[in-house]
N, C-alpha and C positions, 0 to 999 in steps of 0.2 A: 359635692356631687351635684350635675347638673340632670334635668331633665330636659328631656326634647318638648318645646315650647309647639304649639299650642295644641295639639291631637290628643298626647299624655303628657302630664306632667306630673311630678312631684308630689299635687294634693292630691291628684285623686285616690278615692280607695283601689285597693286592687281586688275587690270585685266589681267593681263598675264595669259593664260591657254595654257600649252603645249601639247596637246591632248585633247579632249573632244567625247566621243562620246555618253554618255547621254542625247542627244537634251538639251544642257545649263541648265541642273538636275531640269526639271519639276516638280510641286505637285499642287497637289487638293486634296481639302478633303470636306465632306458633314454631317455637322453635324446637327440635330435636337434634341429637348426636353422639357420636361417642367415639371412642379410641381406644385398639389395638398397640400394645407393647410386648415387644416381645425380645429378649436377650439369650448370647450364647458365649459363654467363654469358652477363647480358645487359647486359654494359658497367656500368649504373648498377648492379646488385646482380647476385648471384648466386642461383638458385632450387635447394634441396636438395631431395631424395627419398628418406627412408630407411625402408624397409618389411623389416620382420622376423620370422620363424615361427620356431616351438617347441615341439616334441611329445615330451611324456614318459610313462613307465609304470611303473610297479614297486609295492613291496612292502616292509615294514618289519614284524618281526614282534621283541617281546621280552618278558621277566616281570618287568614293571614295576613290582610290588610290593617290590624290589629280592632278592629271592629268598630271603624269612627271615621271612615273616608268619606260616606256619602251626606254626613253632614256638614263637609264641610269644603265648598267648592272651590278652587284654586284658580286664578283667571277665568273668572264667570262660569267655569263649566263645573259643573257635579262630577263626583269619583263613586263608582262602581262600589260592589263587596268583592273582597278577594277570595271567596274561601276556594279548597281545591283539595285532592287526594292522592295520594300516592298507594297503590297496591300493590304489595309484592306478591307479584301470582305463584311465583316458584321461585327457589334456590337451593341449589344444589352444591356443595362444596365438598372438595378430597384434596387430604396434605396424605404423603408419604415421605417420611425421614430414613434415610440408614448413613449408620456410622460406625465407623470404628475405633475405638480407644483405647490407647495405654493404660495399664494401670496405674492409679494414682499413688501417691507418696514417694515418686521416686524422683532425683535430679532431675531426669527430662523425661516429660509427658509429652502426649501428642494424640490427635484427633483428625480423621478423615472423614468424609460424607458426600451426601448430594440428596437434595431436598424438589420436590414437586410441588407445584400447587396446578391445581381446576376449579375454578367455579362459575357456574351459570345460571342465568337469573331471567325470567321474566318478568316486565316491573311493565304496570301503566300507572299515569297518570291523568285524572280525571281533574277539568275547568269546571269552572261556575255553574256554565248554560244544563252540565249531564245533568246536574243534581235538580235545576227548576222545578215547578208545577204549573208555571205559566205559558203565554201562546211561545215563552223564549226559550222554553226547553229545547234542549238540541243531543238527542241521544248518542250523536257524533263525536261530540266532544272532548275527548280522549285518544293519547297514542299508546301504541305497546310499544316496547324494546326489549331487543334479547340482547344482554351482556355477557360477554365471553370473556374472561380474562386466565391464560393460564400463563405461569411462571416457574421456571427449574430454577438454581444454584448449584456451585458445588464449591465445595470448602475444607479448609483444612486452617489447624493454629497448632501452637505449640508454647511450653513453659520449657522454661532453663534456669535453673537456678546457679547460676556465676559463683557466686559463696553461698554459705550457707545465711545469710541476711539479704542479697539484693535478687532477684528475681528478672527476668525479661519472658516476656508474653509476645507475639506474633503469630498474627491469622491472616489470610485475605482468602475472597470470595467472588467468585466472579457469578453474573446472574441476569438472565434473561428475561423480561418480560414483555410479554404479550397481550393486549389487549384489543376489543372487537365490539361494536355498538350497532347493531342492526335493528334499523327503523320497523316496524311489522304492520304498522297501522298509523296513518295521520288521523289529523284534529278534522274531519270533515266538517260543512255547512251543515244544513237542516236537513240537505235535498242529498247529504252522502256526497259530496263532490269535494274534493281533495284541493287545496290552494297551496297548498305546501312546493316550494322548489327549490329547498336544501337538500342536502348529502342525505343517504337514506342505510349509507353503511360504511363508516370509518372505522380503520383499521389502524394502528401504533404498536411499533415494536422497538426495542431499545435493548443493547445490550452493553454491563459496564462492570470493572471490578470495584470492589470493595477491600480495604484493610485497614488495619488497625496494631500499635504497638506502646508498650507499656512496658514502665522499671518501677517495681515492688520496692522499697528498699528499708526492714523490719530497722531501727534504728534502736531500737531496744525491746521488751518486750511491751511497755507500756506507749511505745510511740513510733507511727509509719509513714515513711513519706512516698508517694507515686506521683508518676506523669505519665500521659495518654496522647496518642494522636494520631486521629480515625478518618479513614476519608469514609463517607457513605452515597448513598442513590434510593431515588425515589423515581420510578417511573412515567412514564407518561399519562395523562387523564384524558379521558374525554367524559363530557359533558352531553347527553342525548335528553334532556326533559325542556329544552326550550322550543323542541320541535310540538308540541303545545300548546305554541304560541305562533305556528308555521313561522318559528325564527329556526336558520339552520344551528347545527349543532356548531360545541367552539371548545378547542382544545387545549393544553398544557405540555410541552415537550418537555422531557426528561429535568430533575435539577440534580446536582450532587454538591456532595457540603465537605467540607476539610474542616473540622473542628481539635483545638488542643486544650488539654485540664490537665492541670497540677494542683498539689494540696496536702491533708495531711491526715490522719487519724490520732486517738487522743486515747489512752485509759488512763484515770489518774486518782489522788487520793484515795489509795485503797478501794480503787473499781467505785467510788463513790459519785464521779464525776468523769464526764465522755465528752469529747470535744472534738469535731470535725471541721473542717474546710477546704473551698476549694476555690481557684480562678478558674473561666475557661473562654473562652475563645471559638466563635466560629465563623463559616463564612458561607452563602449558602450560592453556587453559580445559579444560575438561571432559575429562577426562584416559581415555584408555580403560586398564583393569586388567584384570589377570588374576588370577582365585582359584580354590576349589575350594568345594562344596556339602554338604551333609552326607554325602554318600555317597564324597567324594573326586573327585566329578567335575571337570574344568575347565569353567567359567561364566566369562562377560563380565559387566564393569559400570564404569560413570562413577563419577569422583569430582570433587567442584568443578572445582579444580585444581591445581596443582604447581608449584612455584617450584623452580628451582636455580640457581647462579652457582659460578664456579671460574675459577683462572687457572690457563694454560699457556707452559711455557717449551722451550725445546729450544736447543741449542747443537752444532754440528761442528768440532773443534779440529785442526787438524794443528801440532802442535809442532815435528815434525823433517818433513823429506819421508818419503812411505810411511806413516807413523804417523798412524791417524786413529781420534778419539775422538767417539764421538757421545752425548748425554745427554738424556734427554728428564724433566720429571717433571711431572705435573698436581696442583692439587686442586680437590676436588668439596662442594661440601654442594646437598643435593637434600631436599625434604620435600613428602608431601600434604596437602592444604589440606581439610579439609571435617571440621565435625565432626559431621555425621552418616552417617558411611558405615564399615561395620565388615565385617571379613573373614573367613570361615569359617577355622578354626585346628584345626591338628592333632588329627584323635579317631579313635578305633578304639570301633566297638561301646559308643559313647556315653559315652566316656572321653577327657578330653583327655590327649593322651601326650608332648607335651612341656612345658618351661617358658615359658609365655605372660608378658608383662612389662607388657603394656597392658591395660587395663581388660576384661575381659570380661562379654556379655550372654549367656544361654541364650537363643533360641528355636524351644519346639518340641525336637528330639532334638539341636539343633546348639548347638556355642560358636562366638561371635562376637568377635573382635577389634577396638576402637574403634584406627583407624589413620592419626589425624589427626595429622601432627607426623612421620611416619616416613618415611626415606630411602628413595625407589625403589628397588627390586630390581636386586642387579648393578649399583650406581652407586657405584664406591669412593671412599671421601675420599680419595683421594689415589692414583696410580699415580708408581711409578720403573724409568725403561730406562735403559739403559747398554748399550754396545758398544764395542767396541775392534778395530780389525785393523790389521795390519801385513803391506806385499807387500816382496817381495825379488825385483828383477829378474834374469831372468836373459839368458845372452847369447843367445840365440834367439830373445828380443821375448816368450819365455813369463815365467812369476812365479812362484813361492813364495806363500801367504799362510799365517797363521792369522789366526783370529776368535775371538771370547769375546763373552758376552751374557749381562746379567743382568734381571731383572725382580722386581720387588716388587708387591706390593696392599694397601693399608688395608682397614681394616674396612669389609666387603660385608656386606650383608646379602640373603639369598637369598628372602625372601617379605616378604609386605608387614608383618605385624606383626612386631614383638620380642621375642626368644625368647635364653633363653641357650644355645642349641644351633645354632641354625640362621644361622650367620655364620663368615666367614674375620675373621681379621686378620693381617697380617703376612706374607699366600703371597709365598712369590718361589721360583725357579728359576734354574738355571745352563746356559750352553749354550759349549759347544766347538766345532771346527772345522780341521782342517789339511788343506793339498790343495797341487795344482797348478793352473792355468788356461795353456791351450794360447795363442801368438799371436793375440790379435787377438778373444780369448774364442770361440775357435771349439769346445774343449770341455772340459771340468772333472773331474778325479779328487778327492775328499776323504774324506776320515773325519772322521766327527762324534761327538760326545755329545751328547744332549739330557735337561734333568734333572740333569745331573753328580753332584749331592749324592744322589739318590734322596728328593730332600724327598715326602712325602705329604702335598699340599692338598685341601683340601675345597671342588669348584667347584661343586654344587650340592645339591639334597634332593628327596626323596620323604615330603613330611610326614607325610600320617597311616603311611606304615610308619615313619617313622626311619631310612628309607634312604640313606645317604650316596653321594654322586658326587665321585670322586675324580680328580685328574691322573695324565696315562700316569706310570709308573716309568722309571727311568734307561733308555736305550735309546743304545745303540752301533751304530752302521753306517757305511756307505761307500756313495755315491753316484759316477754317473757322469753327465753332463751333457751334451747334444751342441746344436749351436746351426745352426740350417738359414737358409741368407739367398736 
């Protein structure tokens, strides 16, 4: 694993902070809600009702330049602090579901419906200048946005069971969404004057179906074989907090994805031993991304599309009684498809500051990264889990246990081009566990370790600073558990 050279790196502790003026990057947030269900048989199906609300509020405030720009100046010039705030002033959210269903256990099932969504949000976000106490304060400094997004569905699927061992499943879905970002307030000067001359209320709308089908097929009762294959959709984004930075807003048009899995299910040695796998396949058109502008901003944008495939296995062993092993490991290869689509790359004050590996364009004040061929972000080739525990009964119907848990990561890559900085390989972590659990798991005493080794991984970046985002450090504690019926 590499760290990004020379802002964070490696050695340092991860409580070193070389500046902070974010009061040590406070949050609160207030969430409430709840849901209504309600059902009615009418002999031939049954009619559900699920209607749900959710209201949040809070606040997020930290110096996000990871806290070491302005010592260290990039083409002669000095870098700023970044800190900044996100406030959710309100949100408001309602789902309403109905549906109607066959009863289950029978050759052919089937299911109808149509689903709603609402929700609305006021969110500002507050710069540097609001928070001052010098001649720079600037009470201006902040915009609002009201976000609008409502969306319906309607759908139906159904089971068939062909024999009494093969199965076929088929649904689709067709689904609207609508979404709306209105500007309410720019980032004004000192004097209240508005410099902004972006879009101050964009509007996207997309409508598309969805399906999916699949064959069951029990091969015996200890072993199942299926295959699947789903088209989906993700709708439209916009992007409203660059306005901010009186940078207009930047958008993401609709993607939808065709994905295929095949595989298997396993019970074996006297339910002793469980073995699963799968391939699969997918493909995703017009892919929405995330980058950043020349100023470090976050921007939306499409790229053709993305393929990736990988297999997954998992296994649960008990060897002796008590003793149980569980194993999981994937692998992944993912890449983006288009070669005319390039990504703004690490720069301070008109300098690229890290090691770029792909083809770079200038334009204008910015470099660009040509990122055709390169692995989605956070998509490792490969993950490995492991766990183990062991319980000791005892006479009271209570237990003993420990537990142990390992994990590993291949090579991540954390932005969309390649860089030899900006990538893990190799993280893993250690976790412990010993405790008691009362009869009947009515409630639990342990001590844990998590971390064990105190490994330090690199789980994310801050490009243009060279900021590194690291895993919590070794952490020792004791929990207690209580279980309400």
């Amino acid at each position: 694993m590499r760290a990004p050279p020379p802002l964070s790196t490696a050695g340092d502790p991860r409580n070193a902070v070389a500046y902070d003026e974010a009061q040590d990057n406070p949050q609160a947030y207030t969430t409430y809600g709840g849901s209504v269900r309600a059902a009615l048989d009418l002999d031939f199906a049954t009619l559900t009702s699920i209607t749900g609300y959710e209201t949040s509020s809070g606040y997020s405030r930290g110096d996000t330049d990871g806290g070491a720009a302005a010592l260290f100046p990039v083409n002669g010039v000095p870098n700023g602090f970044g800190q900044s705030q996100g406030r959710l002033r309100s949100l408001d959210q309602w789902t309403q579901e109905v549906r109607l269903a066959s009863p289950g256990g029978r050759r052919f099932t089937w299911q109808l419906g149509g689903i709603y969504f609402d929700q609305r949000d006021l969110t500002e976000f507050d710069q540097r200048a609001f928070f001052l106490t010098t001649a720079a304060y600037n009470p201006n400094n902040s915009v609002l946005l009201h976000d609008i997004n409502t969306s319906w569905g309607a759908f139906g699927q159904f089971s068939y069971k062909i024999t009494p061992t093969l199965t076929f499943t088929g649904g689709a879905r067709v689904t609207e969404d609508d979404k709306r970002t209105v500007l309410l307030k720019t980032a004004n000067n000192q004097a209240n004057v508005s410099t902004y001359t972006g879009r101050r209320d964009v509007s996207l709308s997309d409508t598309q179906p969805s399906w999916d089908a699949s064959l069951l097929w029990a091969v015996d009762p200890r072993v199942s074989l299926y295959a699947r294959v789903a088209r989906g959709f993700r709708g439209p984004t916009i992007q409203g907090r660059s306005a901010v930075f009186n940078t207009d807003f930047t958008t993401a048009g609709s993607e939808t994805n065709l994905s295929e899995e095949v595989g298997f299910k396993s019970n074996l040695l006297g339910d002793t031993l469980r073995f699963n796998a799968s391939f699969s396949h997918y493909r995703v058109n017009n892919i929405q991304l995330n980058g950043n502008d020349v100023n470090g901003n976050g921007v939306l944008f499409n790229a053709d599309h993305a393929e990736a495939y990988g297999l997954e296995a998992e296994t649960t062993w008990r060897p002796v009684p008590r003793f149980t092993l569980n194993l999981g490991v994937s692998a992944l290869h993912s890449a983006i498809r288009d070669r005319n689509v390039y990504a703004q790359v690490c720069a301070l004050n008109g300098v690229v500051v890290c090691t770029v590996e792909d083809p770079l364009i200038k334009i204008g004040t910015g470099y660009f990264a040509q990122i055709n061929g390169e692995p989605l972000p956070n998509a490792p080739r490969y993950n490995l889990d492991a766990t183990a525990r062991y319980d000791l009964p005892l006479r009271n119907d209570g237990r003993l246990f420990a537990s142990g848990d390992f994990t590993m990561q291949g090579y991540t890559q954390f932005v969309l081009y390649r860089t030899k900085e900006f990538y893990a390989d190799g993280n893993y972590e250690l976790g412990l566990k010993l405790g008691y659990a009362a009869p009947d798991n009515a409630w639990e005493i342990a001590a844990f370790a998590r971390n064990v080794t105190d490994t330090k991984n690199l789980k994310g970046v801050i490009e243009n600073y060279l900021a590194a985002v690291y895993n919590e450090p070794r952490v020792i504690g004791a929990t207690l558990t209580g279980r309400f019926r």
